[in-house]
C-alpha positions in Angstrom: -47.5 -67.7 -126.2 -49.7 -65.8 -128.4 -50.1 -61.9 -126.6 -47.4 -62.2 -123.8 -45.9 -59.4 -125.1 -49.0 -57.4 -124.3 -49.7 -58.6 -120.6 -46.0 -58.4 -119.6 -46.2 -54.8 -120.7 -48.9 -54.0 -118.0 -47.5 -56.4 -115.5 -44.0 -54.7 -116.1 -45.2 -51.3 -115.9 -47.4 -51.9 -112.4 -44.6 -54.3 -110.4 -41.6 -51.2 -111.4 -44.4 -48.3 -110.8 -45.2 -50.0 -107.5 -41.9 -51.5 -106.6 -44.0 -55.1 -106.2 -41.1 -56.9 -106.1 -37.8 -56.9 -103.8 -34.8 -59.0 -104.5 -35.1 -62.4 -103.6 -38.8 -62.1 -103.1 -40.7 -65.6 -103.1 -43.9 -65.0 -104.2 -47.3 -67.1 -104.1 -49.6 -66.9 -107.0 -52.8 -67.2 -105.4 -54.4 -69.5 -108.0 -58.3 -69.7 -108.1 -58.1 -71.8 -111.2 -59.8 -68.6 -113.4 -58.3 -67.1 -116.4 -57.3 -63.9 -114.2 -55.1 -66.0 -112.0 -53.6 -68.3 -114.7 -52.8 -65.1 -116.7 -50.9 -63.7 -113.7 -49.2 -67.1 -113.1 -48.2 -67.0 -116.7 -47.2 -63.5 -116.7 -45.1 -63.9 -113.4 -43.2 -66.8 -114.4 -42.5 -65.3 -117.5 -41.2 -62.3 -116.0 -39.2 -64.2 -113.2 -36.3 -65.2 -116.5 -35.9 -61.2 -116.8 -36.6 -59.1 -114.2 -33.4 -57.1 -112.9 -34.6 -57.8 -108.9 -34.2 -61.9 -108.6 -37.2 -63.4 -107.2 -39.2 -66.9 -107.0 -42.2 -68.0 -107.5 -45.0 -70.7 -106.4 -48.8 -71.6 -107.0 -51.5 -72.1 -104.5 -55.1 -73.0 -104.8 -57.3 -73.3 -101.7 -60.0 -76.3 -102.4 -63.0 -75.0 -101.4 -64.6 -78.6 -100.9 -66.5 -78.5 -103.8 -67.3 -82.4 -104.8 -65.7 -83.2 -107.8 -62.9 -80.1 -108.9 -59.7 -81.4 -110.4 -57.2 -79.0 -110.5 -54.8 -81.7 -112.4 -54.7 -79.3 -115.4 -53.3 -76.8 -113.3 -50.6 -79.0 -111.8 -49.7 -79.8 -115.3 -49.4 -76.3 -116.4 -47.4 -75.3 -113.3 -45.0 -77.9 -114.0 -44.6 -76.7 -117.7 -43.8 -73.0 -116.2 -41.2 -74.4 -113.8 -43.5 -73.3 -110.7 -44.1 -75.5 -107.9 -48.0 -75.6 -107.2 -49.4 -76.2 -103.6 -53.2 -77.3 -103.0 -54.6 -75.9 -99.8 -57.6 -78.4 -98.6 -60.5 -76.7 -96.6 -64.4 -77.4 -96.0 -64.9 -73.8 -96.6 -68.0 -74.5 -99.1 -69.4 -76.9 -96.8 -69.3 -73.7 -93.9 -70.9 -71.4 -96.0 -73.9 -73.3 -98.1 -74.0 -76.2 -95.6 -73.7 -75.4 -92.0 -74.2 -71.3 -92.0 -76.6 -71.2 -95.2 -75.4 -67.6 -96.0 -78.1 -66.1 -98.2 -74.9 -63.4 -99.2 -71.9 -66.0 -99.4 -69.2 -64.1 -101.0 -68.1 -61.8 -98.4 -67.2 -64.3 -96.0 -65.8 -66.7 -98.6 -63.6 -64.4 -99.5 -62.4 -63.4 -96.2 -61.9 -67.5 -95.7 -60.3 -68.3 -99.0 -57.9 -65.4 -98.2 -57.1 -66.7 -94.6 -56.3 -69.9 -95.6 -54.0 -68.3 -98.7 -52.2 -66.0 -96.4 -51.7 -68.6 -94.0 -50.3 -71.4 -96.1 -48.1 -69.0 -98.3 -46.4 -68.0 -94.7 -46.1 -71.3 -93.9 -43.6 -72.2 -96.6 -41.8 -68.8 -96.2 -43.6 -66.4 -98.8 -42.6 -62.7 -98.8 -45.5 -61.6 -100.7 -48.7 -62.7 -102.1 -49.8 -61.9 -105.8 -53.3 -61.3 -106.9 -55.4 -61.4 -110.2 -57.5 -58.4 -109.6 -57.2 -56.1 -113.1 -58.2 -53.2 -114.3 -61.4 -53.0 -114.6 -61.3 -55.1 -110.7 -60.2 -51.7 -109.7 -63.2 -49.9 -111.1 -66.1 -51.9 -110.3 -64.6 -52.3 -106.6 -64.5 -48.5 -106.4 -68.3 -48.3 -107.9 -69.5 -50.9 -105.3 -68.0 -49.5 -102.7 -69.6 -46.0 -103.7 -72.7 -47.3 -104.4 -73.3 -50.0 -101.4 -71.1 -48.2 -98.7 -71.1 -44.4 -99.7 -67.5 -44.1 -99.6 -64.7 -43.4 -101.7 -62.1 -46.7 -101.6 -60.3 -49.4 -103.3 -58.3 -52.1 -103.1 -54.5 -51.3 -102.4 -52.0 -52.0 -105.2 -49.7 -53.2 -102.5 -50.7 -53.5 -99.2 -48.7 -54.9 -96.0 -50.5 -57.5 -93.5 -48.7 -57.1 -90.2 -50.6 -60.0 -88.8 -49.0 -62.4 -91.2 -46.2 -60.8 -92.7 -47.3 -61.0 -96.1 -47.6 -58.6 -98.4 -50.2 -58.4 -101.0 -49.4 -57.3 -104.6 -51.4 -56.8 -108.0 -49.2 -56.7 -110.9 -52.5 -56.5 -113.0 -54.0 -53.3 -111.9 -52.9 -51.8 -115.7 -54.4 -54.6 -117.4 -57.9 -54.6 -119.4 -60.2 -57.8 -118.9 -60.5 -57.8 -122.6 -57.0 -58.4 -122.7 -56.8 -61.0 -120.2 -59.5 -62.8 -121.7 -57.9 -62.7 -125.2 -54.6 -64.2 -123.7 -56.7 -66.9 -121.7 -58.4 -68.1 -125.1 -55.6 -67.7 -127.4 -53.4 -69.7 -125.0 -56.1 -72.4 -124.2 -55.5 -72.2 -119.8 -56.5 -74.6 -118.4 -59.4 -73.0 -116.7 -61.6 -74.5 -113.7 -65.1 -73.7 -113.8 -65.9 -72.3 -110.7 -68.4 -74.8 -108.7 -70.3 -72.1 -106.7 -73.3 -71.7 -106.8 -73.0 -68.0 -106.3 -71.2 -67.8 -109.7 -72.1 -65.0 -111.8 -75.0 -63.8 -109.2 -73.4 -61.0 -107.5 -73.3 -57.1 -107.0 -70.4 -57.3 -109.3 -71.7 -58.9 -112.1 -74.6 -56.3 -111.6 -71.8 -53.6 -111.5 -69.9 -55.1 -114.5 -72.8 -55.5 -116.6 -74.0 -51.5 -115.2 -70.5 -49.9 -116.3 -70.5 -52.0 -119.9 -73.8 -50.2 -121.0 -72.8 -46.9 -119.7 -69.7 -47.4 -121.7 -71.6 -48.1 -124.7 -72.8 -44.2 -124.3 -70.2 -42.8 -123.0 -67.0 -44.4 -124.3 -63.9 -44.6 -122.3 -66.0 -44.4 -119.3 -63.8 -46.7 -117.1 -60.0 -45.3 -118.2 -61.6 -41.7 -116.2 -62.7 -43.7 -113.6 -59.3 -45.0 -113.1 -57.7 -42.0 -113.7 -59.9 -40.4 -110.7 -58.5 -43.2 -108.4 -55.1 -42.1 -109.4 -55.5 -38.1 -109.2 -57.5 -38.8 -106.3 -54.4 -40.7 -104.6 -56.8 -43.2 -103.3 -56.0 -46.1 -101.3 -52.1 -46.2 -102.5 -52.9 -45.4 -105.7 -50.7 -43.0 -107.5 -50.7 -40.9 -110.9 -47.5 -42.3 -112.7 -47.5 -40.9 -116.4 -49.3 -42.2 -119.7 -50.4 -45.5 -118.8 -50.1 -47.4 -122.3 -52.9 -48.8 -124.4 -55.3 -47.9 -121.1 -56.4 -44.9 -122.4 -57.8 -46.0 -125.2 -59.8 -49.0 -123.8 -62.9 -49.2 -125.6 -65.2 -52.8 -125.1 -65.5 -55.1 -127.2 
């Protein structure tokens, strides 16, 4: 695949910097059927014929109810990786628009779509739980948190749930979007359009689309940002050397 190189070279760096991954590890992709979670998927299984520490690997998407999504391209794919893939059914969208009306959805989505990952992935005896949040995830999560809550925080890179024994895990924390996008079109994934109706109207879109015009001004904006969170030892997050092609992310 055109650009593996590339991502492997961030996941590589972030699972070995983090120690993500124990021997004999089965970990579940948490597939929303977007290019961030098919590049992980991709990267993951790719990594799984190297990686010194043996580990497996599975696919799960929680249907959210939606009428209408068809997640056969992603069964297809999964097969050609080699990874079994596991559809979690749930009424969740049916909750939230139908039954609660939330006027701010995404919140409690997430916190549902999550529950009913975490839960599933125990079920069939998952150590740990991988996630597609990248590097620029990282920044605009910190922004929004400084900007809506006034407080300094993150996401973890790894971050142990006691109430399900699961842990969670971001092997893309090192990776640009504009690489991940790059991959996701040069490969041609086979992406699900998201059905919500709260696509693309959030606080984070607002923040992306905030941080891409202050780049424009003051370029490399977001790789200080991120260094911050490192030298700042926030939420897990730890200063570990050069990290490679980050520094001189510019956007597109």
């Amino acid at each position: 695949m055109e650009g593996m190189k590339r991502i492997l070279s961030y996941v590589r760096r972030a699972v070995d910097d983090y120690r993500m991954i124990k021997e004999g590890d089965k970990i579940a992709i948490g597939v929303s059927a977007g290019k961030d979670s098919l590049t992980l998927l991709t990267a993951m299984a790719e990594l799984r014929r190297f990686y010194p520490q043996k580990f497996e690997l599975c696919a799960i998407t929680v249907d959210m109810g939606f009428e209408g999504s068809d997640f056969s391209g992603i069964n297809e794919f999964c097969q050609g990786l080699g990874v079994e893939y596991h559809i979690v059914p749930t009424q969740i969208s049916k909750i939230i628009f139908d039954v609660r009306k939330e006027k701010n959805p995404c919140s409690l989505c997430a916190k549902m779509r999550r529950g009913a990952l975490y839960n599933y992935a125990k079920e069939i005896g998952c150590a740990s739980v991988a996630l597609g949040h990248h590097f620029d995830d990282v920044v605009e999560t910190f922004m929004l948190n400084l900007f809506y809550e006034g407080r300094l925080g993150c996401f973890q890179p790894v971050t142990y749930l006691s109430n399900t024994d699961i842990t969670l895990i971001r092997p893309m924390i090192y990776m640009p979007e504009k690489d991940v996008r790059y991959f996701a079109s040069k490969n041609i994934l086979p992406i699900v359009k998201s059905p919500c109706p709260a696509d693309g109207n959030t606080e984070r879109e607002q923040m992306k689309k905030l941080l891409h015009n202050l780049e424009k001004e003051n370029k490399g904006l977001r790789y200080r940002i991120f260094g911050a969170i490192q030298r700042g030892e926030i939420d897990g997050f730890k200063q570990i050397g050069r990290m490679q092609g980050i520094k001189d992310y510019i956007d597109d």
